[in-house]
N, C-alpha and C positions, 0 to 999 in steps of 0.2 A: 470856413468849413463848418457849416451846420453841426450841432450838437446827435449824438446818437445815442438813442433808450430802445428799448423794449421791454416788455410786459410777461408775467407769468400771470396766469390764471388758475385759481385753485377750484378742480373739478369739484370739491364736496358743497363749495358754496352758487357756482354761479348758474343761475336758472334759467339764462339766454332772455335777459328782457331788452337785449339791446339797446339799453343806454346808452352805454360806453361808443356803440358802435356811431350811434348821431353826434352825441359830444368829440369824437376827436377830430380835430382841427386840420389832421392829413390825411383824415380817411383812409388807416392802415388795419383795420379791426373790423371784423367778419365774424359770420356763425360758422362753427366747424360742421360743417352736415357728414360727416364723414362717422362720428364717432358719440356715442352719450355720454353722459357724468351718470354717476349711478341713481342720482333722483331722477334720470331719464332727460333732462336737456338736454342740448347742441349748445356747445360751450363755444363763450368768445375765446377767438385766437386775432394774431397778428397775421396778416394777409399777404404782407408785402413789407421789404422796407422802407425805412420812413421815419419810424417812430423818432420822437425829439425826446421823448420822457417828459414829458409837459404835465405829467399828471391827471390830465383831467380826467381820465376815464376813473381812476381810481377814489376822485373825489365824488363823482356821479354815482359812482357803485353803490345800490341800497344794500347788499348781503358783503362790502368787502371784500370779492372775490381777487379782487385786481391788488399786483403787485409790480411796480414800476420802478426799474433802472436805470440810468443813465452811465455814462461810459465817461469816467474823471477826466476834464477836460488837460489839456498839455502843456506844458510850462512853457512859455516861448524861452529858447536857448538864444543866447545874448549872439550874435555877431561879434566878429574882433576885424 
């Protein structure tokens, strides 16, 4: 079972240069056209899921904006 992340984006920083959106690897990340951040971009969101939390968008980010989570993976319970 594939690992599962998703991403928060904090509107005060991200200025929609769409890094993030080239860099990710599942192509799960989009412009939101729906809504502004108050310096007026269309901020990255998650599109779909997908997301592994691989990181990279966060490490591409030039302002920071990106905030990546992952979901603690499951202990395997031992069979008897």
């Amino acid at each position: 079972m594939p690992v599962k992340g998703w991403i928060e984006v904090n509107d005060l920083y991200c200025k929609g240069c769409e890094l993030c959106i080239t860099a990710c690897p599942v192509d799960v990340i989009q412009l939101d056209y729906s809504r502004l951040t108050p310096k007026g971009y269309h901020p990255a969101m998650l599109k779909s899921d997908g997301c592994t939390g691989c990181g990279i968008c966060a490490v591409i980010c030039p302002d920071a904006a990106i905030t990546v989570y992952r979901e603690p993976k499951k202990a395997k319970v031992p069979t008897a």
